[in-house]
N, C-alpha and C positions, 0 to 999 in steps of 0.2 A: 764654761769655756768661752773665751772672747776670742773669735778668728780675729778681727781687728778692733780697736776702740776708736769709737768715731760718736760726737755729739751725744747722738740720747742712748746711746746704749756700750757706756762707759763705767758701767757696775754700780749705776744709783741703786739705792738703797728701796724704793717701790719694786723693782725688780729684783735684784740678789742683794737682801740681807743678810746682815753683818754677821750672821749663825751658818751662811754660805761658803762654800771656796769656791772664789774667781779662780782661774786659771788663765794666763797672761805669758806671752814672750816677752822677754825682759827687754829684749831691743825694742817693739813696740811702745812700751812704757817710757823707755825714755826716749822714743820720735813723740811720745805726744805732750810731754813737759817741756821738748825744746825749744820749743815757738817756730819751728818751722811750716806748723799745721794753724798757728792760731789765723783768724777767732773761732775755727772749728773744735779746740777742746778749750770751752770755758772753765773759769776758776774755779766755779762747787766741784766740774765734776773730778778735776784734778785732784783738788782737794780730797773730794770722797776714797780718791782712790788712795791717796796720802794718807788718810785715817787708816784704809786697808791695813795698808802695809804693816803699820802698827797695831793690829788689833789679831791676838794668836788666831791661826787657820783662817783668815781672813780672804788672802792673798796668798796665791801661790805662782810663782815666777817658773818659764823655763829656759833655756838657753840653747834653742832648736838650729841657731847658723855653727855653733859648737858641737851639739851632742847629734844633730843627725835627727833622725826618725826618733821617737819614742814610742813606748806601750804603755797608753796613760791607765789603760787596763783591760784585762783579754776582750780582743777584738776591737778595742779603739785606739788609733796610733795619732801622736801628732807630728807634725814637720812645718816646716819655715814655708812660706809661699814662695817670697822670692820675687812676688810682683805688687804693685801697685804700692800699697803703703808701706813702709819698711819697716819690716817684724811682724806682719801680719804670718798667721799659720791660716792652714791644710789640718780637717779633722779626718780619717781614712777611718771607715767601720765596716767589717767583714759581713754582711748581710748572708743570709741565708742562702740566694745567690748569687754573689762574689763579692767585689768590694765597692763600697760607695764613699766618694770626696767629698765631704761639704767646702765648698769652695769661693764663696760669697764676697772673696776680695780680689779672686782673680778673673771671675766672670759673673758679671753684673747681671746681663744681657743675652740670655743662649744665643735666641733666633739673632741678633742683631752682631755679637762676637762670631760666631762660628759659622751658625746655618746661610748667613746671608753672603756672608766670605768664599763659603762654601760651592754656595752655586755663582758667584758673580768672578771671583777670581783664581782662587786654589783653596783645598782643604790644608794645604799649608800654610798657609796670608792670614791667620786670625785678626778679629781688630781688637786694638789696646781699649781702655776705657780710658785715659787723660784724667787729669790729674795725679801726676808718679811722683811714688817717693826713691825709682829704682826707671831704670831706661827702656823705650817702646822696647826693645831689643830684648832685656832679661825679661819683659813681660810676655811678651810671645811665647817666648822660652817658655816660660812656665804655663799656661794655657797650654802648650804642646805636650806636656810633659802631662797634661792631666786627664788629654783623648788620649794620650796610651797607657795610661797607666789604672784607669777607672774602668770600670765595668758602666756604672753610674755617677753622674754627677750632679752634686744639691747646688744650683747657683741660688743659694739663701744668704743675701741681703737686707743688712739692717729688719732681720725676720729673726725670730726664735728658732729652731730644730731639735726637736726630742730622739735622744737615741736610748732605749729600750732595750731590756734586756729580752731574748726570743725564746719563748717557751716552748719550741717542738721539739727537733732532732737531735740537737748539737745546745743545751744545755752551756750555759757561760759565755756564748759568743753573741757580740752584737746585733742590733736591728736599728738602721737610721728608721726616722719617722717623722711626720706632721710635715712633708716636705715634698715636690712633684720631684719624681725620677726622671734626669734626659739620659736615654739610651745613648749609644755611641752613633755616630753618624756610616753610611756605607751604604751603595745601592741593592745590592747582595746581605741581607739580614741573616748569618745562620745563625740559628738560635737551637737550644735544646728544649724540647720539649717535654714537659711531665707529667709522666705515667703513675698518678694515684693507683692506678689500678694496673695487672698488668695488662687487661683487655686490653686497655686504650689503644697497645702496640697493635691491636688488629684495626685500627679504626684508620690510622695515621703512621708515616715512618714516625720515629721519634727523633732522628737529624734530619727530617724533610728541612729542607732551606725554605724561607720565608721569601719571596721576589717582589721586589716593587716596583711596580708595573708604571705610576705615574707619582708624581710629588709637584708640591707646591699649591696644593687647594688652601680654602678657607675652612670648611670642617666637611667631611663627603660624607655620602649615607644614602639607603636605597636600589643596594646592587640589584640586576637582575638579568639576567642572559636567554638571550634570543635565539629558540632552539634553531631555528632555521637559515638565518641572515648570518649568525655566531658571532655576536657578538653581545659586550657587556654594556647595558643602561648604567649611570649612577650618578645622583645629585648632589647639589654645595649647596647647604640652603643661606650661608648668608653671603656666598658669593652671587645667590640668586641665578645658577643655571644647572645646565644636567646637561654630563656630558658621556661620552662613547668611545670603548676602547675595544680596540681588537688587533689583529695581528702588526697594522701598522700603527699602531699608538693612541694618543687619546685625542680627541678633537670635541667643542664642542657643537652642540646638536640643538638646544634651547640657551636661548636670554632674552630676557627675563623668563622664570620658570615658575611662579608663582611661588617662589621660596619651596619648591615639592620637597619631600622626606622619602619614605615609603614608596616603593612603585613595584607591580607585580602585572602577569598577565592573563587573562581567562582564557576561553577553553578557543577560544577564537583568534588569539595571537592579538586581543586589542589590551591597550595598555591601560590598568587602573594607579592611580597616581594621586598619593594624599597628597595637599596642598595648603601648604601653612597661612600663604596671606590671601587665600582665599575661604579657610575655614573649609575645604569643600572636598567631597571624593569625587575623582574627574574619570570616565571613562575614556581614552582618547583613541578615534580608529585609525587604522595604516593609510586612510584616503584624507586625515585630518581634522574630521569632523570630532565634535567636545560636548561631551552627552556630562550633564551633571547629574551624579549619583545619588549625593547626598549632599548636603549643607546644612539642614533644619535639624531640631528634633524638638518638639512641640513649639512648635513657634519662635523659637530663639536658634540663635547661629549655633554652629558644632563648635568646640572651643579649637582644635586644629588636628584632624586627621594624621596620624603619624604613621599606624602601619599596618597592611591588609594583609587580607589570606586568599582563597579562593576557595570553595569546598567544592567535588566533584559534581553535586548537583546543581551550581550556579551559583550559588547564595556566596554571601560575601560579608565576612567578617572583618571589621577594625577596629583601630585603637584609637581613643580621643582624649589625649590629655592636653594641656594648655601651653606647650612650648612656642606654638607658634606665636602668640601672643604676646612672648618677651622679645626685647630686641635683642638685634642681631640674628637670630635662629628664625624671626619671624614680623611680624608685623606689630607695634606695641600695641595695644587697645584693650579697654574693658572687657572683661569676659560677661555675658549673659548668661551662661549656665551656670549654676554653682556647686558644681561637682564634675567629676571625670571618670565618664564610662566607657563600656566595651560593645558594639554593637553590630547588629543584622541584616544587612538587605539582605530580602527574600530573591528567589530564584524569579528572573524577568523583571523587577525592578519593584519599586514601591519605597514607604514611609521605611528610614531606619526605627530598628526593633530594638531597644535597652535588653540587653542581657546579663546586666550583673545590678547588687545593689548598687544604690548612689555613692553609697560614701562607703566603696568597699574599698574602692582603689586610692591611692594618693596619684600617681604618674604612671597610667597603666600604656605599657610601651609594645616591646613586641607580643608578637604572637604566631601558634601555629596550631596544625592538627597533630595528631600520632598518625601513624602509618596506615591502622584501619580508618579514621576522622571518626571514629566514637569518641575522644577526647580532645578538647582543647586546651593546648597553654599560653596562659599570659605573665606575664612578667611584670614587677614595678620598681623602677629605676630606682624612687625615694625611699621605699621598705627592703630594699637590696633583697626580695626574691622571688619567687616562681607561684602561681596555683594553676592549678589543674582543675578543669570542670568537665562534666560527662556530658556527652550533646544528648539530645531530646530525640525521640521520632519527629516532633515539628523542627527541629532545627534550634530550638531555644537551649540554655543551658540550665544544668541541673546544680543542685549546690557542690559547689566549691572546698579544695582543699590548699595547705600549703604541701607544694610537691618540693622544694629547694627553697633554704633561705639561707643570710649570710652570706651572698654575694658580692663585700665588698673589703676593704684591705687598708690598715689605713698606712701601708709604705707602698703600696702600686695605686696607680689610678687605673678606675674600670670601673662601670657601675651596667648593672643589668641593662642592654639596650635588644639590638634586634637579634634575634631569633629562629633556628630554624632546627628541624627534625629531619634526622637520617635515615636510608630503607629497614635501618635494623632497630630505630625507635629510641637512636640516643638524641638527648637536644643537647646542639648545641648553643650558647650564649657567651653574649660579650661579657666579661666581666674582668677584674683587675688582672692585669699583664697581658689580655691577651681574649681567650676564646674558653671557658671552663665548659667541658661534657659530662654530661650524666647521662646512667642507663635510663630504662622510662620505670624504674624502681625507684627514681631519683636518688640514688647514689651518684657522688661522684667520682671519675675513673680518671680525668686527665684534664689538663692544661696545656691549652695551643699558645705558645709565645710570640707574640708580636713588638715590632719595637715602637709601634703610637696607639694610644688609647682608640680601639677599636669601637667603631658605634655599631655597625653591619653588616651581613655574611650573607654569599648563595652562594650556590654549587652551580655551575657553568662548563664549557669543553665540549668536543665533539661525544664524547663519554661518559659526563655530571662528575668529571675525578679533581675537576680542580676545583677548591674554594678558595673565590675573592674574598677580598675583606675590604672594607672602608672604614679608613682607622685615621682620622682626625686629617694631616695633611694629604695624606696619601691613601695611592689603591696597593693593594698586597695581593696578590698571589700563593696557594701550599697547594701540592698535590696530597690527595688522599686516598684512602684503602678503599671506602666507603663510600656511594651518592647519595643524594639526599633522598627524602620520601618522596612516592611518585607523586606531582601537583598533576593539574588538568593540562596547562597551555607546556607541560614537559610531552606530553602524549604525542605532538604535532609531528616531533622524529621516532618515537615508536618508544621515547621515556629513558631513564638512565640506564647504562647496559654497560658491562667489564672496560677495560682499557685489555687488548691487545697487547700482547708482550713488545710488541714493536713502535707501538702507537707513539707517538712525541708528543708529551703535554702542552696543552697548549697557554698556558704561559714560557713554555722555552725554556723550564728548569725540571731535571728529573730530579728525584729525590738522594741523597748521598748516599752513595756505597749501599742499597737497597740489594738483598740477598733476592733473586727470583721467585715465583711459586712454585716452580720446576725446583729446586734448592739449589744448592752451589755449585761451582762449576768440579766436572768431576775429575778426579787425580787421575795418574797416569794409568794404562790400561794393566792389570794385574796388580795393582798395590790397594791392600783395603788395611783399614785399622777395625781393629777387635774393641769396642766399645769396652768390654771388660776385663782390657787390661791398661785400660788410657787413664790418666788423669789431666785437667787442665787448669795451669798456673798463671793467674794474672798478678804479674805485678808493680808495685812502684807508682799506679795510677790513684795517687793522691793532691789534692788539690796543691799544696805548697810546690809538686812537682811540675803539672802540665796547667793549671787552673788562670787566668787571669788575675792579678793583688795575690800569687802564690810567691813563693821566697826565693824561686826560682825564674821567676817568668822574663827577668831581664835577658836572659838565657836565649828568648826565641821560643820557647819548648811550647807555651799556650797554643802559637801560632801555627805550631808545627803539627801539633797533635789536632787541630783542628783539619789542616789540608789532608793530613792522613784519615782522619775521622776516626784515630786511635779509639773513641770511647765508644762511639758506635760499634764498631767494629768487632771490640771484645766482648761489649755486651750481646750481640748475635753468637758469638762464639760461645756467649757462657750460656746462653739460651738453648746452642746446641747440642751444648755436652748436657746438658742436664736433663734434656728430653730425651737421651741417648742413655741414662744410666752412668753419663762419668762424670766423678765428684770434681767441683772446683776448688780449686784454694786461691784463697786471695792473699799474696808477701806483700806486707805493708813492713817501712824503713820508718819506725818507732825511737826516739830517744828518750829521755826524763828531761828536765830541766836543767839546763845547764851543759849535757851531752856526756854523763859521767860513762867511761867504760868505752868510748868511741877514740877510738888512736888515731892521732890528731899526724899522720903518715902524709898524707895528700889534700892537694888545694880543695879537693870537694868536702873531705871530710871539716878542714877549717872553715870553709866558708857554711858549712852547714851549721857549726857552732855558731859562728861570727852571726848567721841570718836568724837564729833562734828557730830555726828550719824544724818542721817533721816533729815538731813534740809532743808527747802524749797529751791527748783530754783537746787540745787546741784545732780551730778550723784546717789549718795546713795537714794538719796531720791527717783528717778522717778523707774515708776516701768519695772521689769525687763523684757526683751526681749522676745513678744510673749506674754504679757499680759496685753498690753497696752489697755486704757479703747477704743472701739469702739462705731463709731455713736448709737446712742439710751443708751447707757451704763448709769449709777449713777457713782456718785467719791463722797463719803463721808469721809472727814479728821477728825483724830483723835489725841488724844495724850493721851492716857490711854490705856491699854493694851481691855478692853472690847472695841465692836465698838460701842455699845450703852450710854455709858458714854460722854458725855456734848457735841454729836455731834446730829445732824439731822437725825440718820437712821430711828427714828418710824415717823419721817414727812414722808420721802419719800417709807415708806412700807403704811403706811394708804393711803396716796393719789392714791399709786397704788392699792387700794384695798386687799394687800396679807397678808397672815395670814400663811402659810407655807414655812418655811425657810432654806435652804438648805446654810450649811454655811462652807466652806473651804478655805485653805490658809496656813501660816506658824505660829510656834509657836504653835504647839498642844494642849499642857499641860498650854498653858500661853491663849494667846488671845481667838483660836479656843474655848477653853471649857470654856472661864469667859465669850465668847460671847452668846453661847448655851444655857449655866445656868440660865443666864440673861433674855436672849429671855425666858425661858421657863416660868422663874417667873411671862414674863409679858402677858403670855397666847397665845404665838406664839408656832407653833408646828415646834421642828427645830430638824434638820435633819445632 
């Protein structure tokens, strides 16, 4: 598929031979034989495309300012862009998690079209690129039309982009790839987070809001919060300072910072602080004084300290791989060692002690203890994953395993960076999308969503409940269930301890619609439900209905269901019935292809055919993420807006014996209340 033809990548024959089909807007084709582009499309490659034409399945033409949207095939749609050169397309591929644009003719330039507009003028002002074959005016337009309408966008340019078919859930539907994903922009990130497992929901809400606390850095990294003062440390190593946030905002604290990474504190509240262009581990005290810890190790400089630990008896573990030494992240220079290890100050100081073999590691990055410190993990950014080593009675490490690998993704960015262990002995770790946890079985249980490529996490708050994140431009904030494991310099306030039902997190976001630990609030005085006669009906919560790229979303309903927190919401609710003993059923609005058997009576039913809306086997159709039917569950399919019309629900409420019916989902005014209605008519008591 050509978004646009332009110079060298105009379907020669090194790239898509003649045994190929091109795929082309026909308008395109003929803006670039018109001469209104020349000398930008030379004669061969015209030409070449001329031979196209003529050679069977060569060349395939569409006609997207005509026909609208297409389904070039399940899960990848084309359309007309509408900006910049005329007849360029918009590829739209349903991803795993929503839908992603490759857009490489309407935005050249993220940072420079959007992010920069963003902060300097309005989120509405985008900037054109110049050079138009169409007016600054329909080009805005169409960049607007692509922050609403994308979950993800690929600005790939004069680049390649592989779209892949996705092997896990949802079998037939797409997966973009080879290509950096830009999230949507918004100071307020909600994102949904996912629960491999269902523990995870004890570790994390799973609609906790993600909050971004500050933006605009060059790459951050390094968090650390100071139990006492309260507030958070965190460095930019190629901005070259470290700076300090707390309740009134960020400022900073050091410039020049010796490019620092890594910083944590000992049992004494003085700060330890890798240092990239100094090669050096720096103790720094409250009074100012700069004790150097480490720098050597037989005679030759460390290659660059990236990230420490503290162990309760003193000693002090880091990581030393070579980042500092590239530019930008560090100082350029020769490296003297020739290899990258993990190593030991002893408790009160002395020569760094090698703890691993030389050439175990390729980029050995973060690291932590488990909860008792009889084990340590390291992580490597280059081998995308995790080992685990047993400590020693002297403090040395014992041999080594792989505790996690497969750490990386090739449609998110994320690669194993810093690292940290919670009081219940899961780690967590940076890795693609976000923050991935595992038990200390190394299973993994869940995925924390972020929307920039995160490098590093601590736990911080008057309570250890909130975790920052330093994630490329910006700092993040998530409240969690969960503190971290107790370190030494957490001791100073008496170490991580509950949140208070009343407590205000201190990043200033509670988590959304979070049920209490008390449970929920309770009904009026005298009214109880009998678990064994309830059952509870979620329906209509499929992606084409509430999902963003769903068939509906021009609707408002994504946005809607989001303030509501419809999908959280139900999922508590199904969490509740089901630990209660009453069965769910899930009504999913099922058609075939085409919409046979659907009486075409009302504008929702036509526009349901017209959108190829809600069809079986297809993305729209299955249900949306976090609400998928589980073991023991009902699935009753519909096609009528009530869910008792020409489907099986009163077979399988009699057979379960229940007569009270508890019934939620999307479509309030449409399904939700023709279903109620219905029920009531038919002597079910619904709720």
């Amino acid at each position: 598929m050509h978004t646009h033809l332009h110079i060298d990548h105009a379907g020669k024959d090194e790239l898509f031979p003649m045994n190929t089909t091109v795929i082309v807007n026909r308008r395109e084709l003929e803006y670039s034989v018109s001469g209104l582009m020349h000398p930008q499309y030379p004669a061969p490659d015209i030409k070449h495309l001329i031979d196209r034409l003529h050679t069977r399945d060569a060349l395939r033409f569409e006609d997207l300012e005509l026909s609208g949207m297409i389904e070039l095939f399940p899960g990848c749609y084309l359309e007309a862009a509408g900006a910049h050169t005329e007849g360029s397309m918009n590829v739209h591929v349903d991803t795993i998690e929503g839908r992603a644009i490759i857009c490489g003719d309407v935005i050249y330039d993220f940072n420079d079209q959007i992010v920069t507009p963003f902060h300097e003028i309005s989120a509405n002002e985008p900037r054109t690129t110049g050079n138009h074959g169409v007016s600054k005016r329909e080009e805005k337009a169409a960049i607007k039309k692509l922050l609403s309408t994308g979950k993800f966008l690929l600005p790939v340019h004069d680049k390649p982009a592989k779209i892949a078919q996705h092997g896990g859930s949802r079998p037939g539907r797409a997966v973009a790839a080879a290509a950096p994903l830009v999230c949507g922009l918004g100071p307020a990130a909600m994102t949904t987070h996912v629960a491999v497992r269902p523990a995870f929901a004890d570790l994390v809400d799973l609609w906790a809001p993600v909050r971004q606390l500050g933006t605009g850095f060059e790459f951050c990294e390094g968090p650390v919060w100071h139990p006492r003062d309260q507030h958070l440390l965190f460095s930019d190593m190629p901005g070259d300072v470290r700076r300090r946030w707390d309740k009134a905002g960020v400022r900073e604290v050091r410039r020049p910072a010796n490019k620092c990474n890594g910083m944590t504190y000992d049992a004494d509240l003085n700060l330890i602080v890798c240092e990239h262009a100094t090669s050096s581990l720096i103790r720094e005290r409250p009074d100012g004084r700069r004790e150097v810890l480490a720098s050597h190790f037989e005679g030759q400089e460390l290659n660059s300290p990236n990230d420490v630990v503290v162990k309760s008896d003193g000693s002090i573990y880091f990581s030393d791989p070579w980042y500092g030494r590239m530019p930008v992240f560090g100082v350029e220079r020769p490296r003297q060692l020739g290899f990258q290890g993990v190593y030991r100050i002893p408790p009160g100081g002395g020569e760094p002690q090698l703890l691993v073999d030389r050439y175990l590691f390729d980029q050995p990055n973060g690291l932590c203890f488990c909860p008792t410190e009889d084990r340590l993990f390291v992580n490597d950014t280059v081998q995308h994953n995790i080992r685990v080593f047993p400590i020693l009675p002297d403090g040395r490490l014992g041999p080594g395993r792989i505790f996690a690998s497969g750490i990386v993704s090739a449609s998110e960015p994320g690669v194993p960076d810093g690292m940290k262990c919670d009081a219940q002995g899961h780690l967590w770790v940076c890795g693609p999308g976000g923050v991935w946890v595992y038990t200390i079985k190394g299973e993994l249980i869940g995925k924390l969503r972020v929307p920039e490529l995160v490098g590093n996490l601590s736990w911080g708050g008057p309570d250890w409940r909130t975790l920052f994140l330093t994630a490329t431009h910006s700092l993040y904030a998530v409240e969690t269930k969960v503190g971290p494991r107790m370190e030494p310099y957490m001791k100073a306030t008496g170490g991580p301890s509950g949140r208070s039902s009343q407590a205000e997190p201190v990043s200033g976001v509670k988590p959304a619609a979070t049920v209490a630990a008390s449970g929920a609030k309770k009904a009026a005085a005298g009214y109880r439900l009998d678990p064994a006669r309830c059952a509870l009906i979620i329906q209509d919560m499929q992606n084409d209905v509430v999902m963003e790229g769903g068939a509906f979303a021009s609707s408002g309903s994504p946005e809607h269901c989001k303030q509501q927190n419809a999908i959280g919401n139900a999922a508590r609710l199904a969490q509740a019935a089901r630990a209660r003993g009453i069965p769910v059923i899930h009504v999913w609005f099922v058609v075939e292809p085409g919409a046979p058997g659907v009486t075409m009576n009302a504008p929702l039913f036509e526009g349901l055919a017209d959108a190829k809306a809600l069809v079986r086997g297809t993305w729209g159709c299955a249900p949306v993420p976090g609400l998928e039917a589980q073991a023991g569950d009902h699935v009753v399919e519909k096609c009528r807006m009530s869910a008792w019309e020409g489907t099986r629900l009163e077979t399988v409420l009699k057979s379960l014996g229940r007569d009270v019916v508890i019934v939620t989902g999307a479509w309030t005014n449409m399904s939700i209340e023709h279903t109620a209605r219905s029920g009531a008519d038919k002597g079910y008591f619904m709720l």
